[in-house]
C-alpha positions as CSV (number, residue, x, y, z in Angstrom):
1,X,81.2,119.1,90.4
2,X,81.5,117.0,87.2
3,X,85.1,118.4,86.6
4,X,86.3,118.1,90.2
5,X,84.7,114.0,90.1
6,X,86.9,113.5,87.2
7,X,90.2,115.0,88.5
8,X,89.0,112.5,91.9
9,X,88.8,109.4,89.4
10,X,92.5,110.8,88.1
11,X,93.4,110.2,92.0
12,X,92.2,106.8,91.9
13,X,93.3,105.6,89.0
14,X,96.5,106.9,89.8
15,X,96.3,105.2,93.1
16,X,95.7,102.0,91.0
17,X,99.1,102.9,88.7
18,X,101.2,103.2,91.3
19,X,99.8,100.1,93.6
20,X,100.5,98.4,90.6
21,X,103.9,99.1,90.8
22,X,104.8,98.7,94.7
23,X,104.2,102.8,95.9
24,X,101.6,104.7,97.0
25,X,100.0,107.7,95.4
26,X,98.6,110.0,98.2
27,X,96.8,113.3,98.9
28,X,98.4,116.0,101.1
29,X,95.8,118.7,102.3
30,X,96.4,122.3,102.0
31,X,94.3,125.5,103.8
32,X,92.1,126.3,100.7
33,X,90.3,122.4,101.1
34,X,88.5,124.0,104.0
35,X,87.2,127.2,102.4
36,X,86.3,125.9,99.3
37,X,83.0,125.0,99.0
38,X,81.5,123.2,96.1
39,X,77.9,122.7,95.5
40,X,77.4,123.5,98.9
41,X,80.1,120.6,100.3
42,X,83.5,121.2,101.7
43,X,86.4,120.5,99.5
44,X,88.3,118.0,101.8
45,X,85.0,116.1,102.4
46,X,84.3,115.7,98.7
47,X,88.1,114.6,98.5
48,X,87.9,111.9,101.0
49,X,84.2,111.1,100.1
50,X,85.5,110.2,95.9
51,X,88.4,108.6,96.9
52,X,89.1,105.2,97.8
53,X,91.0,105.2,100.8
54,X,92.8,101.6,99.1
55,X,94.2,103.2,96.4
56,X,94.8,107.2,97.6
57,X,96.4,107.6,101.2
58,X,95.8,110.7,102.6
59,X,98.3,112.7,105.0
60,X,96.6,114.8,107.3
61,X,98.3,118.4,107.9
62,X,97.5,119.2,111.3
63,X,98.9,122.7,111.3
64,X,98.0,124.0,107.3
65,X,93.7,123.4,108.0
66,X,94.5,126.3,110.8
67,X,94.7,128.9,108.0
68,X,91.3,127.6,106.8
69,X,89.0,127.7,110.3
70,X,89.2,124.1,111.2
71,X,91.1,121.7,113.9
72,X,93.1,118.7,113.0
73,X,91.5,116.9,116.4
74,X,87.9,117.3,114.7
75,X,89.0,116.2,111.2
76,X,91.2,113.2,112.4
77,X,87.6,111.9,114.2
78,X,85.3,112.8,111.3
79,X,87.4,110.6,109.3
80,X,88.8,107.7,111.3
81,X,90.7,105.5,109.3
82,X,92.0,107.7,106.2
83,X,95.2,109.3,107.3
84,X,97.9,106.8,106.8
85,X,100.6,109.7,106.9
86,X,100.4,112.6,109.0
87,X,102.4,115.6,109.2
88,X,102.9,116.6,112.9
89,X,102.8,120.7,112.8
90,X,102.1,123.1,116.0
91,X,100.5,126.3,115.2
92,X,101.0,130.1,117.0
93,X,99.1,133.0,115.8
94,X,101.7,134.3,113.1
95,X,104.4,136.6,114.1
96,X,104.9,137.9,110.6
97,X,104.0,137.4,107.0
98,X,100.3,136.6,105.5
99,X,99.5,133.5,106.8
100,X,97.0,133.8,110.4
101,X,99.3,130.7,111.7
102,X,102.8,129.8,111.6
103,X,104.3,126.9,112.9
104,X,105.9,126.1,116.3
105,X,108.1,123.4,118.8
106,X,105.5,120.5,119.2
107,X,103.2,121.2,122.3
108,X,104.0,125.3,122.2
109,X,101.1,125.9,120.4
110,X,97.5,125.4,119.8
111,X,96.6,122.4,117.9
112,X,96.8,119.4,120.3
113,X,99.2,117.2,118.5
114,X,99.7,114.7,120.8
115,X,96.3,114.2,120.8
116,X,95.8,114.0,117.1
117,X,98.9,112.0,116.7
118,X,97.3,109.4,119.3
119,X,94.0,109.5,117.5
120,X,95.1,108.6,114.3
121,X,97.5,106.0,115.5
122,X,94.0,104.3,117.4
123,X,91.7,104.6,115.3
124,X,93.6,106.6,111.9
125,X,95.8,103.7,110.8
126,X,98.1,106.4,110.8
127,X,101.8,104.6,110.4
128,X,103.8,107.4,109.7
129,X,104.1,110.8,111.5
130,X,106.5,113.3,110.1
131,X,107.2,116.4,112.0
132,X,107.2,119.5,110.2
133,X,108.2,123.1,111.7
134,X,108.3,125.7,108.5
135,X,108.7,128.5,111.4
136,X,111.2,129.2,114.4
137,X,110.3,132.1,116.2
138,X,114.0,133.1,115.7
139,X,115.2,130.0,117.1
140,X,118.4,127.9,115.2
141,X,115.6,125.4,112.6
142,X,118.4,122.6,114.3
143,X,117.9,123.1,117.8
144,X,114.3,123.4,117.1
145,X,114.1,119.7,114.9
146,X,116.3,118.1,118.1
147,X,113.5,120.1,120.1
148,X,110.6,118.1,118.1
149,X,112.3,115.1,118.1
150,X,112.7,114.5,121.9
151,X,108.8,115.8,122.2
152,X,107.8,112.8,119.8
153,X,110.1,110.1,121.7
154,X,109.2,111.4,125.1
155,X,105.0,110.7,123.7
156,X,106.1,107.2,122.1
157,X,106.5,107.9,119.1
């Protein structure tokens, strides 16, 4: 705990640096945040908890915190207020390769984005949604970004 406080005070202070300097220093989460425990506390928890939310934004993954058993919806209301950025991902189960999820077109596949995306724009402060598809299901990656794009326009984004 005393090694992961100080990389956490790293995080703020680098928050500080870069306000400082007109950007942003921000936190981007991953699917090992929600399987790590420590001292008996979940990693993304003890991120947000020893962080201040002026000085570190945080971009919510909606589709990577699959892979570690929990649902953007439920972490976008535990934590009103901290996602500044998200990234708007789909998940299917995975067709291929290690991962239990792989990414999908918006509103194919189980994570509820519109939903999340319209949480965190009420009550998330979130000002900036960028849509991320890492998988295609042997669709052309273009057709599929024009795909996401219209998906995101048609829900006012």
């Amino acid at each position: 705990m005393k090694d992961f406080k100080a990389y956490m005070e790293v995080f703020n202070k680098s928050g500080q640096l870069c306000q400082q300097h007109g950007m942003k220093f921000g936190y981007h989460n991953h699917d090992f945040e929600f399987t790590t425990m420590i001292d008996g506390q979940l990693l993304y928890d003890l991120i947000l908890t020893n962080t201040d939310p002026k000085l570190v934004v945080q971009q919510l993954d909606m589709g990577n915190l699959y892979n570690g058993g929990f649902k953007a919806i439920d972490v976008a209301k535990k934590w009103p207020g901290r996602f500044e950025m998200m990234h708007v991902k789909d998940e299917i189960m995975a067709t291929s390769g290690k991962e239990k999820y792989e990414s999908t077109i918006l509103g194919k596949g189980i994570v509820g984005t519109r939903e999340v995306c319209n949480i965190g724009r009420a009550t998330g402060g979130t000002k900036y949604f960028i849509v991320e598809q890492e998988s295609y299901q042997g669709l052309p990656p273009l057709n599929c970004s024009k795909q996401d794009y219209d998906i995101m326009k048609s829900w006012g984004f």
